[in-house]
N, C-alpha and C positions, 0 to 999 in steps of 0.2 A: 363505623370504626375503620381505620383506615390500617391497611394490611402493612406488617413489616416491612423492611427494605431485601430481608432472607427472604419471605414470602413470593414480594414482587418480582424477583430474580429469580427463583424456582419456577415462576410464570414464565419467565420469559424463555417463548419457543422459536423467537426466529432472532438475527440480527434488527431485523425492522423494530421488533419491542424491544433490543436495547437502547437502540437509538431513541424510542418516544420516551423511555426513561430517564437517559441524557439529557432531553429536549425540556422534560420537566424540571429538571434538575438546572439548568443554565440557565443567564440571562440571555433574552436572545442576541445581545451581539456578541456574544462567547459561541453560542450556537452558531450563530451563523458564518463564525469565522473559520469551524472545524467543516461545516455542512458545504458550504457554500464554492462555489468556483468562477469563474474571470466570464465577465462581460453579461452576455443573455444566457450562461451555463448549456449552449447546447452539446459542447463537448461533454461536459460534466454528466450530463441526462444519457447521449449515445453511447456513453461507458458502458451505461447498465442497459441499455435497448439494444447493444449488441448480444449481450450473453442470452437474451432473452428472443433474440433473431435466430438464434441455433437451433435444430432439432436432433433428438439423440432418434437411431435406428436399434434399440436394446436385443439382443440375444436372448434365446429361454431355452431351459432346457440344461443347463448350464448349473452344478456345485457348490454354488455361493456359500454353504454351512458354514463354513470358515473362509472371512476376507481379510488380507492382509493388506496395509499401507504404509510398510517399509517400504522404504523407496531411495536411491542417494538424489542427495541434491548437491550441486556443486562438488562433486567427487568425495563425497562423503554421506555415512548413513543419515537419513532421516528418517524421525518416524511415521510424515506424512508428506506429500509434494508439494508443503507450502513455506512458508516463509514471512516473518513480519516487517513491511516496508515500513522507511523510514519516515516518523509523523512528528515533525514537529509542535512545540508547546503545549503537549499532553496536559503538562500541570497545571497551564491557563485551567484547564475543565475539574481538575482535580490532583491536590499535592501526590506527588509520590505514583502519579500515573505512568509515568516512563518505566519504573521498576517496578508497578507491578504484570505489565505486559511482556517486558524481559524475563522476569520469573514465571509467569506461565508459559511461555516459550519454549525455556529450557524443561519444565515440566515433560511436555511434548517430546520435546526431543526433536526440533527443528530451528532456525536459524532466525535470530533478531537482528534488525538495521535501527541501531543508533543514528539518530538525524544528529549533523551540525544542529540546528539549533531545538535541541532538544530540553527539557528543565531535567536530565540530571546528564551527571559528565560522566567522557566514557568511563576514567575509571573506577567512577559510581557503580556504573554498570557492570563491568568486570569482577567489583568485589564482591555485589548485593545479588549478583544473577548470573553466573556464571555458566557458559554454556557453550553454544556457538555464535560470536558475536561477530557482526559483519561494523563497520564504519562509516557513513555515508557523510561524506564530504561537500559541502557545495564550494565551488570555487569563488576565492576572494581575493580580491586586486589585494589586497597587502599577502603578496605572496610568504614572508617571508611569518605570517599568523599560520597560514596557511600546511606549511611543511612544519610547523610545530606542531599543529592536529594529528599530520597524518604520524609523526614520529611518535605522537601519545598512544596512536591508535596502536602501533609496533609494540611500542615499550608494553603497553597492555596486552598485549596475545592477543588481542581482533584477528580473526582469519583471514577477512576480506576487506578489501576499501574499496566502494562503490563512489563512483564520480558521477555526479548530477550534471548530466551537460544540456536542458533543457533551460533552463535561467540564466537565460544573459540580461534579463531585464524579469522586474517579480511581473508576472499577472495582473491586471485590470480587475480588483473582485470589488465588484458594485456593491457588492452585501456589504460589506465589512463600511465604504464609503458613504452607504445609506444611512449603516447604523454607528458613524465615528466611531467606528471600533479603531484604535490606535496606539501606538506602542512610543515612549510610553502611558502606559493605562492610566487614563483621565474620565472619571465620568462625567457627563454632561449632565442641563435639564434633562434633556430627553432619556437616558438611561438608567436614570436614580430611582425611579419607579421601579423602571422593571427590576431592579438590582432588590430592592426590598422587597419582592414577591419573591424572590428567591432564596429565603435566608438562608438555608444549608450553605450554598453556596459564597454568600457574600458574607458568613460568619467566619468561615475560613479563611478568608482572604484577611479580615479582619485580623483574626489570630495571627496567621504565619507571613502575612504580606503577598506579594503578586509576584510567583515565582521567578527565578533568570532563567536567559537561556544560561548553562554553567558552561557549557565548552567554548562560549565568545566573550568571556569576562577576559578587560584585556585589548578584544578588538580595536578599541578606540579610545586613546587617553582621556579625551575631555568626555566621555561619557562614565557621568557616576552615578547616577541612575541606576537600582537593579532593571526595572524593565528597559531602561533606555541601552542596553544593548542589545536587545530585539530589533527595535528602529534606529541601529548602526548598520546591521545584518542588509539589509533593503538596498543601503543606500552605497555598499559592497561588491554586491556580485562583479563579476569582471567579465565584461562586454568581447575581451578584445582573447580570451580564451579562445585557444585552436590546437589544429593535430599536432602540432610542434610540442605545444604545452603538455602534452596530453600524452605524447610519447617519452617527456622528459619525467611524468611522476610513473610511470609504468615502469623506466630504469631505474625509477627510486626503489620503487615500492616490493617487496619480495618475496610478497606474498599473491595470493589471488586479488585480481582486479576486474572489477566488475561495472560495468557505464548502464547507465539509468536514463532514460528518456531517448528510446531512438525506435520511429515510428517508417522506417526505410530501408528496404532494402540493402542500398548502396552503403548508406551508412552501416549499416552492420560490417557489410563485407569488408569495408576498409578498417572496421574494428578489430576482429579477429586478424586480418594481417598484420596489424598492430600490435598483438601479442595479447589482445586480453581476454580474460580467460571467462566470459558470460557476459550475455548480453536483457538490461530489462528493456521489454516494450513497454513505452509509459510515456504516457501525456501530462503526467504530474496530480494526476486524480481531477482533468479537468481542471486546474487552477492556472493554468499561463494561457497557452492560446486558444482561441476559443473559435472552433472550427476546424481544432484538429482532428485526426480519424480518431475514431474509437479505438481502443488498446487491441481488443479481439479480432476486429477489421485489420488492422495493419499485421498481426501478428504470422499467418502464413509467408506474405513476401517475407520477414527475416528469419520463418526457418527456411524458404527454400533456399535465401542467401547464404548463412550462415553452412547449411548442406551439414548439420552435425559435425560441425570441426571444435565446439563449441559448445555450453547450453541457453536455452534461449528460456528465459520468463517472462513472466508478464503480472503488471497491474492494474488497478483500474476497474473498477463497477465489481466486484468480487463481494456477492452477499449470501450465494449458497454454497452447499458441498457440490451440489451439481454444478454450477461456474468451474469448479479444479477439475471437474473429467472433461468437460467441453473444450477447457484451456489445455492438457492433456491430450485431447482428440486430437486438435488441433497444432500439436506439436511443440507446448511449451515441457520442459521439465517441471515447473512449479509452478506455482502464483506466489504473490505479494497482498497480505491483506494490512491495510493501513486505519480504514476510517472504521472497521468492522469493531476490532479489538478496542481501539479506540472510543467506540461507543460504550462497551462493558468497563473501560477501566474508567470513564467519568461517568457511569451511572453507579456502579458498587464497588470502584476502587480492586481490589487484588482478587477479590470474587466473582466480580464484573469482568475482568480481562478471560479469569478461566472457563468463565460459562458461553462469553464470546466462541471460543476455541472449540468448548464443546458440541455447542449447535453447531458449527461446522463441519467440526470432525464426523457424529453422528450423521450429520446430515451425507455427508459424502460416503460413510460409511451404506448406509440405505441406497444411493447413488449405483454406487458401484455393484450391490446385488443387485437391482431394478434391470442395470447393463448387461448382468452374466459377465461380469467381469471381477474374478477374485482376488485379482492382484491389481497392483500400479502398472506395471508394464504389459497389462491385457491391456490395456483401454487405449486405443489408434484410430487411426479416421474410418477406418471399417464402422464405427458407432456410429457417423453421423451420417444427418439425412441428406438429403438433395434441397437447395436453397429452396424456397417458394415457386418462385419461378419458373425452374427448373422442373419441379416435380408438376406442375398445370402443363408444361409442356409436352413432356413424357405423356398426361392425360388422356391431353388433345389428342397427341400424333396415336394412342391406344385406341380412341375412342371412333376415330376415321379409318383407320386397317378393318375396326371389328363392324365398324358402314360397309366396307368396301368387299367387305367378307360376306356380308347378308345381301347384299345385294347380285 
């Protein structure tokens, strides 16, 4: 007899079992187009091999009866140091996925990033979910779509407009090329099968159709297509974006601005002189270039740049509570989780996105006792260990004085 869908989600004790429930639930070239990343995915993989390259030094001895994870994020309270990156086409996996991740967000009491192409619009989002909603932009050669986003994002109280400057050109995802996944949505031979082994899924589309992106209805006159403005998006981005442009929507914009995808240093620092007010490390979850550093890897060079004039976060391979102290140790103010929540709102829809939230929360909650650390702003590089390397070395150089000693 085959367990409820409440059941199977009360099972589910980590992100990994939302994700196999996801995986069940989709055809695979819907799977793979959320899962998947650009070329051989070794960026995509080192995302998550960095967080697992970390070692914590945990404290004992230490209070923990009561932990708190108040914390502000972007100069404001949160009720945990995280934050939900922006993930486009949610509702490919499940209608009404975009809102119900925004609403367990604002539950939390932490901050959502609406993606440009998102399937609901921002002020979908604003009306249905009401919280603390950030904006995420990606830049599009018809500049003039472009400053009507960010004006909606205004017109609608969005606190922040987050600029993607990592896509001058979309990613090479061999998945997606493998399995004709393409916009717009055409099934082939080859996918009709799998499409019928999945009826939950392929009954709904049935019913409601193949949702839009909503915020780029518009982009492109001759597209009338609902999916075919997804594959306008692609064919968009604007190549020839630079500091000039980038200083020009920052004297637009009047609110907090925040850039997304910068893996450098240098780049940072020229950011913040720029005026803007946070910085994410981010490679795009692994989906543009492939052989970029891991988000956690790159992440010390821009807090040393940045030097705190600024907050710096980070995303990218983020699947436990213990990834938020490690990115914390390490000197981010928050994380960005994208494909986690993501997993729960296309396995159970509005149930799915909270229980995502919850393993997390929990899980960082147990984290941070394990560390002896009962707040957010206990947790600093004092928790972490000495690389690999580092600590055989140390060993070694012990292990010859205490020769040198006996002899």
């Amino acid at each position: 007899m085959f367990a409820s869908l409440e059941t199977r989600l009360a099972r589910a004790s980590s992100i990994e079992d939302l994700r196999q429930m996801a995986r069940r639930r989709l055809p695979r070239l819907v799977f793979d187009f959320f899962d998947g990343g650009a070329e051989s995915e070794s960026t995509l993989d080192d995302n998550r091999l960095a967080f697992e390259r970390v070692r914590l030094r945990p404290k004992v001895l230490v209070d923990v009866s009561n932990v708190s994870t108040d914390c502000e994020v972007l100069g404001a309270p949160a009720g945990f140091p995280m934050a939900i990156a922006p993930t486009g086409g949610v509702g490919y996996g499940r209608l009404g996925g975009d809102v119900a991740i925004a609403k367990a967000a604002a539950r939390i009491g932490i901050p959502y990033t609406l993606s440009t192409s998102a399937t609901a619009s921002i002020e979908r989002i604003a009306r249905e979910a009401p919280g603390r909603l950030w904006f995420q932009a990606y830049v599009l050669k018809n500049r003039e779509f472009l400053l009507k986003l960010i004006e909606r994002a205004r017109v609608a109280d969005y606190e922040a407009l987050v600029i993607t400057v990592d896509l001058a050109v979309g990613g090479n995802r061999e998945r997606d090329l493998r399995n004709g996944f393409r916009t717009p949505f055409r099934l082939g031979p080859k996918s009709l099968g799998d499409v019928a082994r999945h009826p939950g899924w392929a009954l709904a589309v049935l019913r409601h159709g193949f949702p839009v992106n909503e915020n780029l209805i518009g982009l492109q006159r001759d597209v009338s297509s609902v999916a075919g403005v997804a594959a306008a998006v692609g064919r968009n981005y604007d190549p020839s974006f630079d500091w000039d442009r980038l200083a020009e929507i920052r004297a637009l914009w009047p609110r907090k601005l925040i850039v997304k995808g910068v893996l450098r240093g240098d780049d940072a620092d020229r950011l913040v002189r720029l005026g803007c007010d946070a910085i994410i490390v981010s490679n795009h979850g692994g989906r543009q270039l492939d052989g970029a550093s891991a988000t956690l890897d790159a992440l010390p060079e821009v807090v040393a740049a940045v030097a705190g004039r600024v907050p710096v976060l980070i995303d990218g391979g983020v699947r436990r509570g213990v990834d938020i102290v490690k990115a914390r140790a390490l000197g981010a103010q928050a994380v960005l989780v994208g494909r986690a929540t993501l997993w729960g709102a296309v396995a159970a829809g509005d149930a799915g996105a909270e229980r995502a939230l919850q393993i997390l929360t929990s899980e960082l909650v147990r984290a941070m006792k394990l560390c002896g650390t009962p707040r957010v702003d206990a947790i600093g590089p004092d928790l972490l260990a000495p690389p690999a390397g580092a600590a055989s070395r140390a060993a070694s150089t012990f292990m010859t004085r205490s020769s040198a000693c006996a002899g």
